[in-house]
N, C-alpha and C positions, 0 to 999 in steps of 0.2 A: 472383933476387936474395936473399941472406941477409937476416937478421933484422939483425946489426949494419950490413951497408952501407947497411939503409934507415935504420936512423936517423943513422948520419954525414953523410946526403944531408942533412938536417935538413929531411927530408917529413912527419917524425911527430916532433913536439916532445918534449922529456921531461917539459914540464906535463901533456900530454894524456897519455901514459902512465900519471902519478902519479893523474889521476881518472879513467882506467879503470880501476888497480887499486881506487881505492878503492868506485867504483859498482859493481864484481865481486864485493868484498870483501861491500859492504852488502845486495847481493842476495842473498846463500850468507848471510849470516846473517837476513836479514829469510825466508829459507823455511828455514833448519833450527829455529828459534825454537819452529814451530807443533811439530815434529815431537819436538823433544825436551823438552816441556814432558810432566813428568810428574804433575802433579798430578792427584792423581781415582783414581790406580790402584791405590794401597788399599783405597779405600772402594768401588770394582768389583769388586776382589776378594773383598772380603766380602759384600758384594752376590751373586755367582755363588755363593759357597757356603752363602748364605740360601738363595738360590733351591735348590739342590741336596739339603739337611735339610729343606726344605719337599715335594720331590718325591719326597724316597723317605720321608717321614713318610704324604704322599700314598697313595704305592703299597702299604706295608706295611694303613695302616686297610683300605684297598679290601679287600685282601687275607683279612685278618681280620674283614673283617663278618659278622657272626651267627655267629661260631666259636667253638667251647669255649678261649678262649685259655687256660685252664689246662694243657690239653691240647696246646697247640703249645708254652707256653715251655720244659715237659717233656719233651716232643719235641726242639726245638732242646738243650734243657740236655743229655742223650742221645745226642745227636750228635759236641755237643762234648768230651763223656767220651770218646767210642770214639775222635774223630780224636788226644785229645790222650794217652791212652792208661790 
């Protein structure tokens, strides 16, 4: 049986239809709500890249403890002469 002969049969009213669509309607928006709520996601992203200039600040001291750092930044400054020409 098709979609229009059931409802010409008048077994499925067109009130009950109008609050299906709308209990359908309110359901898709009561769950896309949480999903497209963007707030927070700049202040996350700043966040991860704190955390990122904390980690390689991190690994860089490690790095250089007890080092002649006069000696490395001349080294790197050296480096950067030859790549750059």
């Amino acid at each position: 049986m098709c979609f229009k002969c059931f409802l010409s049969k008048k077994l499925f009213f067109k009130g009950d239809v109008f609050r299906m669509k709308k209990m359908l309607t309110n359901l898709y928006f009561g769950m896309m709500k949480p999903l497209r709520n963007e707030r927070g996601a700049q202040s996350l992203e700043w966040l991860g890249i704190a955390a990122l200039v904390i980690l390689v600040l991190g690994i860089i001291s490690t790095a250089v403890s007890g080092a002649d750092l006069g000696g490395i930044v001349t080294t790197i400054v050296d480096k950067i002469k030859e790549m750059v020409g």
